[in-house]
N, C-alpha and C positions, 0 to 999 in steps of 0.2 A: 626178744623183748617186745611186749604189746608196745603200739602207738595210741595213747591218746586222745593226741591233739597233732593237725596236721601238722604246725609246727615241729611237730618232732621230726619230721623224716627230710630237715634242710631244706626246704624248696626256693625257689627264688622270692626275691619279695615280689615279681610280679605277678606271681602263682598263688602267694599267699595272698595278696591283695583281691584278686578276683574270688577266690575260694570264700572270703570273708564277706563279702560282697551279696555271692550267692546264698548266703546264710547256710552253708555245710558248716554245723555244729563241730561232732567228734567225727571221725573216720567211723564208716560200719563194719562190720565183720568183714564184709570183703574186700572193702579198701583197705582196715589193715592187713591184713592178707597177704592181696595182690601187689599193694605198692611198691613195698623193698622188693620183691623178685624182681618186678618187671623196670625199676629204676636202675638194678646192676645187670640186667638184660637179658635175664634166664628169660625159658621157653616155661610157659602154662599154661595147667589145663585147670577150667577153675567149673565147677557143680554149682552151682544157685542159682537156688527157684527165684523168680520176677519181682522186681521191686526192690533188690540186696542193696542197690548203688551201684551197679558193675559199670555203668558206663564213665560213672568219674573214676573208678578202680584205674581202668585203662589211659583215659583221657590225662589224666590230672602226671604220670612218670612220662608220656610220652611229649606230654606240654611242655615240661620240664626238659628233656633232652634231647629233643630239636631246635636241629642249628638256625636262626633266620636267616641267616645269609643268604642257605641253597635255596636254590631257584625250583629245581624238581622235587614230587613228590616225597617223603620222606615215612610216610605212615598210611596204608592202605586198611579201611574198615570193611569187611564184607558183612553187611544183612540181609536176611531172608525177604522185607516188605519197605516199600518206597516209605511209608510212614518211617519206620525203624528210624532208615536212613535220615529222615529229614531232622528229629529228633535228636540221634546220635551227632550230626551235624551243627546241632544247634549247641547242647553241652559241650561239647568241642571249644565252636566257637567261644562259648562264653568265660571258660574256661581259660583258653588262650588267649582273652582279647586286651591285656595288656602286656601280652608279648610278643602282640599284632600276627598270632597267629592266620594264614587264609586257610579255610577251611572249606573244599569243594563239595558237592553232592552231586553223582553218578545216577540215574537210574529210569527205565522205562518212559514211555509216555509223555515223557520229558522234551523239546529240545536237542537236539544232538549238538546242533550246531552252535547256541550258548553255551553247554556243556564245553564241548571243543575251545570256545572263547576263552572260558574263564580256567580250566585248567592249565592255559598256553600261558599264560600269565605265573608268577612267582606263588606258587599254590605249596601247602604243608603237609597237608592233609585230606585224603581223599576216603569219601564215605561212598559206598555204592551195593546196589542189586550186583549180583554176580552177574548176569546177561549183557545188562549196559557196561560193566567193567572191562568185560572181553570186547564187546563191540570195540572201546576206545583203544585197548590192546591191538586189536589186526587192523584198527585202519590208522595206529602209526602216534592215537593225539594224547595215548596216556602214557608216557614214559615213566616207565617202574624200576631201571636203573639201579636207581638210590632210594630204595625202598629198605628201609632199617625196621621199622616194623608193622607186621600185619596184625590184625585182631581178625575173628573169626567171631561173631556173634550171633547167640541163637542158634548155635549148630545143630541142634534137634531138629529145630522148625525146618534147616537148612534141608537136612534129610529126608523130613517128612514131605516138605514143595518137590524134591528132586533133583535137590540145586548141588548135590554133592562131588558130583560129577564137572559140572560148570567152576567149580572151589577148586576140584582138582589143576586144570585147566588152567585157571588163574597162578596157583602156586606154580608151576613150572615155569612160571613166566619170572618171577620173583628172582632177586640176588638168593645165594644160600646163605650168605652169612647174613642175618638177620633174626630179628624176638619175635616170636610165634607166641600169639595168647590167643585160647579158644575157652569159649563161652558156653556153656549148655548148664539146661535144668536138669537132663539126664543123659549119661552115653552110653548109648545103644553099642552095641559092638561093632558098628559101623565107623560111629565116632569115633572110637577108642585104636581102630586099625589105620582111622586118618592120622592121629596123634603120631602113633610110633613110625608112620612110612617121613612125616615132613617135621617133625620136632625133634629137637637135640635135647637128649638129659632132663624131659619136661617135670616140674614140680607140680603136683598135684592138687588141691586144693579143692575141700567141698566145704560147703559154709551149715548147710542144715537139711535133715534127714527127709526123704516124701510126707509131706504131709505136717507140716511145720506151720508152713504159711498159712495153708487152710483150714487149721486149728484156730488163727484167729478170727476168722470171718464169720459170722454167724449164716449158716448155709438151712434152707429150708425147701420145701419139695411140695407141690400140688399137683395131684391127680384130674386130668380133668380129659374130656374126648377134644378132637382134634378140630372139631369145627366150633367148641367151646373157648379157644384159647384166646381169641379175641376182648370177648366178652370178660373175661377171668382177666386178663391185663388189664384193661381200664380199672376195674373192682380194683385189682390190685394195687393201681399205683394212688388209688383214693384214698384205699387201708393205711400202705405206707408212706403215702404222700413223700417224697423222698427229693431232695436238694438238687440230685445230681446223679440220674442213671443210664449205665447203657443196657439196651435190650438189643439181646442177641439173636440171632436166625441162620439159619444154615445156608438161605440160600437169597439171590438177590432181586427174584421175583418177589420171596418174603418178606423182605427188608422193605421193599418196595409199595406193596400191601399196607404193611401194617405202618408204615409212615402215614399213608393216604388216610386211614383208618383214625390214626389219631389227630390227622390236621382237619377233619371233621368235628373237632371238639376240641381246638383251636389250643392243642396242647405246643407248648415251646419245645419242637423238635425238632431235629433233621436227619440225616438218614447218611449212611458212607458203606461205600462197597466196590470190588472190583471193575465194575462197570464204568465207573463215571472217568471223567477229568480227573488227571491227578491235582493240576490246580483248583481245582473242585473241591478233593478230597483236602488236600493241604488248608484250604479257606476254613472250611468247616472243621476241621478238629482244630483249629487255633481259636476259633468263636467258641466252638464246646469248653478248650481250657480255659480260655475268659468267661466263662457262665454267660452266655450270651442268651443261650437256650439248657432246659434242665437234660430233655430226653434225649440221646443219641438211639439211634436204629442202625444196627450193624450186624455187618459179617465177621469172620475173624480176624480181615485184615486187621480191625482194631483191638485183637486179644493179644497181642504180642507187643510186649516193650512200651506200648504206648505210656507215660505217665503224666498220670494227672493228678493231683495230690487230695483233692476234696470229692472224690466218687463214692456215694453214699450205697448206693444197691448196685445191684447187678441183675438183670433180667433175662433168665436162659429161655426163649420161646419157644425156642427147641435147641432137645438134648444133642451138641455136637457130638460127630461121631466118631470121632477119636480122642479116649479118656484124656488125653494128655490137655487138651484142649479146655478142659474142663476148668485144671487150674488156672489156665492163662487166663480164659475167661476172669473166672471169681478172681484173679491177681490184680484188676484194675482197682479194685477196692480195699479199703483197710490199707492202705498204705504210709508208711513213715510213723510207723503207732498209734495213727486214724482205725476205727473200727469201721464195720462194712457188714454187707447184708446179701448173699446171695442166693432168690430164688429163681428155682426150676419147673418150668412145669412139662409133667409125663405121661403123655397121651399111651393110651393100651398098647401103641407097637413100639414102644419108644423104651418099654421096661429095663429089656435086654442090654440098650446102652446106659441105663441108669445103674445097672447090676455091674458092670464094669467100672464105671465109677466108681462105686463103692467101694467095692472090690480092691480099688490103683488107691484111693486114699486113706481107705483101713477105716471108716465109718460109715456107720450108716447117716444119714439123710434126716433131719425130721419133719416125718407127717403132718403137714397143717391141713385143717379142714377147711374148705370155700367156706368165705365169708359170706352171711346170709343177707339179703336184701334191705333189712332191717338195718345191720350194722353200716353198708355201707350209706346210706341215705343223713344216717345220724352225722357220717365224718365228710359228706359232701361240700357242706359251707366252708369247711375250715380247708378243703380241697380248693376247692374255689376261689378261698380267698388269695392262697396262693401263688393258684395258677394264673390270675391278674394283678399279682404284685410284679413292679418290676424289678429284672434280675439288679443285681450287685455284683458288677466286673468287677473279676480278680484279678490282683498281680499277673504278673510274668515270673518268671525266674531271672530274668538279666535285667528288671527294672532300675535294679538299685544301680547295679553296672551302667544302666542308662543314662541315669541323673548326673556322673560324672563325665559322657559321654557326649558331643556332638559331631555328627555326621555333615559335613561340607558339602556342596554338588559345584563343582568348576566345569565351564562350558567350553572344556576343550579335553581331546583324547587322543587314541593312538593317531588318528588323521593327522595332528598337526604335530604330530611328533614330541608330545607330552609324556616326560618322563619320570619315574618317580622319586629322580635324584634333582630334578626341578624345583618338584613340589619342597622335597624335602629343605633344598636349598635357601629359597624364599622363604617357608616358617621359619626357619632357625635365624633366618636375620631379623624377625620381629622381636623387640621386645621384649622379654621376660619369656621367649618358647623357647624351651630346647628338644633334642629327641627322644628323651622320653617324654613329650607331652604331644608323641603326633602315634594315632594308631595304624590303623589300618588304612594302605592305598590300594585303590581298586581303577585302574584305568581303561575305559572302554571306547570304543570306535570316535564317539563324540562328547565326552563326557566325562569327567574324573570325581573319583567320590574319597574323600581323605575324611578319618576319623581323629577327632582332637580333640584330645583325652586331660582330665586333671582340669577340671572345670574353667579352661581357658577356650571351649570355643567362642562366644559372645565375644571376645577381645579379637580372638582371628578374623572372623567375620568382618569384623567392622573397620582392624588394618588392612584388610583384603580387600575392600572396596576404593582403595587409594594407592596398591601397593601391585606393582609389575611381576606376572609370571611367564620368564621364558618372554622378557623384552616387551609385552603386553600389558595393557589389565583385562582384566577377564572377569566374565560375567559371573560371581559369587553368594549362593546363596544356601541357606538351609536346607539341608535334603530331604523330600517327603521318604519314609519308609518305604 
C-alpha cells in the first residue's frame, strides 16, 4: 500500500512533530520505499541517484526505534567524505531532536580527543569516515556492542575512495543480529558481493533508471582550449549571471587558481577542497548554504550528498574523470523540483572524457557557441548590479525546530560531578516544566548545555537565576551556538 503522508506509517508524535517542523511535505519515492522495511527491521539495498531524500529514508524508522534509555551507541552511519557525515549528522539531529536524540560525528582531521569525549557520554547515533570509525574501534572509545543498525552510505563513492575494505573491517566488529541498509546510485559487483557476504534476506529496492535525474537539468557543453578556460568562465557567469553556483575542478592547485582569479574581480566566493581545515571546510559550506557568498570553487569533495536546496548552475571547469562523477556533480542542482543548469567546458584532450559521459547518460551534450564580446558587454551592468547587491540569508532547515528551541549553558560539568539526573531533577520541580519539555543534555568537563524545548525556555532561564542546582545556584545563561 503506497504511503502518503507520513502520518501513515504510525510514528511517534515526536517524530511527527519534527518532520512537520522540517517542512517534509509527502514522503518521496524512497522514503516511501524505505520506511516500512527498515521500521520492521529487514536488511536493504536501496539504488538512488542523489537528491531522492534517502538520508530521512534512513534517519526518520531509525528515530523512531531507538530506545533513549541505552547509553551506548545504537545506529552506526558509514560515509565516504567528512562533509557527508557532518550533514547526515545534522538531519539526524533534527530529525530526532524531540526525542533528544545525541547524535555523534566520527571523522579525520577532527579532534580525537572531543570525539572520545562526546561519544563517552549517552550518545544514539554515530555518523562517521570509515578510518576515524576504526581508529575509535581499536583504541577501545567506540563501543559497538549494541549496535542495532548500520547504514552504509554512498557505497559507490565508498568503493571508488577505496574505503571498501576499511567497511569490511568495521562490520566484523558489529553484533550480527542487526538492520543492514546500504545506499548506492549504482552496484558495481563489488557492492552487490558486499550485500550478500553481510545482509540477511536484503529487499531490493531502486527508485529511478540512469539518467532520470539528469533529464531534468538543463546540461550544456563549451568547447574552448585550456589556457582559454579562465577567460570563458568570467564571460560565462556574466551570460548567466546565476544566484547560486558551484564550479568544479579536478584538482586543488585548480580550485586554488581560479578562486584567486575570481577575488581579482571581487566576485562573492570561496573555495573547499581536501587540503584545508576541516573546520574551514565545515564554516564555508554552512556560509555557501546561507547565501552568504554566490560562487563556490570546489573539488569533488563537494559532489557527493551535499544538499543545498536553491543551486542554480553548476560549472564543470574541467571534465571529472570518472563519468560517474559527472552526475554527482550536476546532482547539486535542480533539486526537490527546483530546475538547474549544468555547464561544461571541453578543452581538445578532455573529448574522450566527455565521450564517456555521454555515453553513461545516453545523451548527447548541447553545443553552445562562446559568447561574443558584444553580447557579454551588453549583460555586464545588470552583472554588476548584482554582484554588488547584497546576498539574502536563507533559512536553515532546523530554523523553524529552533523557534521552539532554547539551548541553556550551566557553568558546571563533569568536574563537579554534574549529572543529567540533576539537571533533570531541578527542571521538573519548576513550574509548569515537565520532561517532555527538556531536550537534549550535553554535559562537558566544565560546562553543561540543556536544550528546553516547547517555548518554555525564557521561563527556565529566568527560574534558573534564583533556583539551586545540585545544592548551588549556578551561573545560567543562553547559550551562543
Amino acid at each position: 500500500m503506497t504511503k502518503e503522508k507520513f502520518l501513515d506509517y504510525k510514528l511517534s508524535d515526536e517524530l511527527l512533530k519534527a518532520i512537520e517542523l522540517l517542512t517534509y511535505k509527502n514522503p518521496t519515492k524512497v522514503q516511501e520505499k524505505v520506511i516500512p522495511i527498515a521500521l520492521d527491521g529487514k536488511d536493504v539495498v536501496v539504488k538512488s541517484q542523489t537528491g531522492s531524500g534517502k538520508t530521512a529514508a534512513f534517519a526518520i524508522p531509525i528515530s523512531e526505534n531507538i530506545k533513549w534509555e541505552d547509553n551506548e551507541p545504537q545506529a552506526l552511519v558509514i560515509t565516504p567524505t567528512r562533509e557527508l557525515a557532518i550533514q547526515v549528522r545534522e538531519d539526524f539531529f533534527n530529525i530526532g531532536r524531540f526525542k533528544r536524540l545525541k547524535v555523534a560525528t566520527v571523522y579525520g582531521k577532527s579532534s580525537f580527543y572531543n570525539q572520545q569525549r562526546e561519544i563517552k557520554q549517552k550518545t544514539h547515533v554515530v555518523v562517521g569516515t570509515p578510518g576515524r570509525i576504526i581508529d575509535h574501534i581499536e583504541k577501545g572509545t567506540l563501543d559497538t556492542s549494541n549496535i542495532k543498525y548500520l547504514v552504509i552510505d554512498e557505497a559507490d563513492e565508498m568503493l571508488n575512495m577505496g574505503f571498501l575494505e576499511q567497511v569490511e573491517t568495521i562490520i566484523h566488529e558489529l553484533p550480527k543480529n542487526r538492520t543492514t541498509m546500504l545506499f548506492s546510485a549504482t552496484l558495481p559487483t563489488d557492492i552487490e558481493s558486499l550485500c550478500d557476504r553481510y545482509m540477511n534476506n536484503q529487499i531490493y529496492v531502486e527508485i529511478e533508471e540512469r539518467g532520470i535525474t539528469v533529464d531534468k537539468i538543463e546540461q550544456e557543453k563549451y568547447l574552448v582550449k585550456k589556457d582559454d578556460k579562465l577567460e570563458l568562465l568570467k564571460n560565462i557567469s556574466i551570460l548567466e549571471n546565476p544566484d547560486s553556483c558551484i564550479i568544479f575542478a579536478n584538482t586543488r592547485d585548480q580550485v586554488d587558481d581560479i578562486h584567486t582569479e575570481l577575488g581579482k574581480y571581487n566576485y562573492p566566493c570561496d573555495k573547499i577542497h581536501g587540503g584545508m581545515e576541516q573546520k574551514d571546510r565545515t564554516r564555508i559550506m554552512e556560509n555557501f548554504k546561507s547565501g552568504y557568498f554566490r560562487y563556490l570553487v570546489a573539488t569533488d569533495v563537494a559532489a557527493r550528498g551535499i544538499d543545498i536546496d536553491s543551486i542554480t548552475h553548476i560549472i564543470n571547469f574541467d571534465i571529472p574523470f570518472e563519468k560517474e562523477s559527472y552526475v554527482h556533480r550536476i546532482g547539486r542542482t535542480a533539486r526537490k523540483g527546483k530546475t538547474g543548469k549544468a555547464i561544461t567546458f571541453v578543452s581538445p584532450n578532455e573529448k574522450y572524457l566527455l565521450k564517456d559521459i555521454e555515453d553513461y547518460i545516453e545523451k548527447e551534450i548541447l553545443l553552445k557557441k562562446v559568447p561574443g564580446n558584444e553580447l557579454i558587454n551588453s549583460l555586464k551592468k545588470e552583472f554588476d548590479e548584482k554582484l554588488n547587491t547584497k546576498a539574502k540569508i536563507k533559512e536553515s532547515k532546523g530554523d523553524l525546530l529552533n523557534e521552539q528551541i532554547m539551548k541553556i549553558h550551566i557553568n558546571a560539568g563533569r568536574k563537579t560531578k554534574m549529572r543529567a539526573v540533576d539537571i533533570v531533577g531541578t527542571l521538573c520541580n519548576i513550574e509548569g516544566m515537565t520532561k517532555d519539555d527538556i531536550g537534549i543534555i550535553n554535559i562537558l568537563d566544565i560546562s553543561t548545555f540543556v536544550e528546553i524545548l516547547n517555548n518554555k525556555g525564557e521561563m527556565v532561564l529566568e527560574k534558573l537565576q534564583t533556583t539551586t542546582i545540585k545544592g548551588r545556584l549556578r551561573n545560567v545563561n543562553k547559550a551562543n551556538d
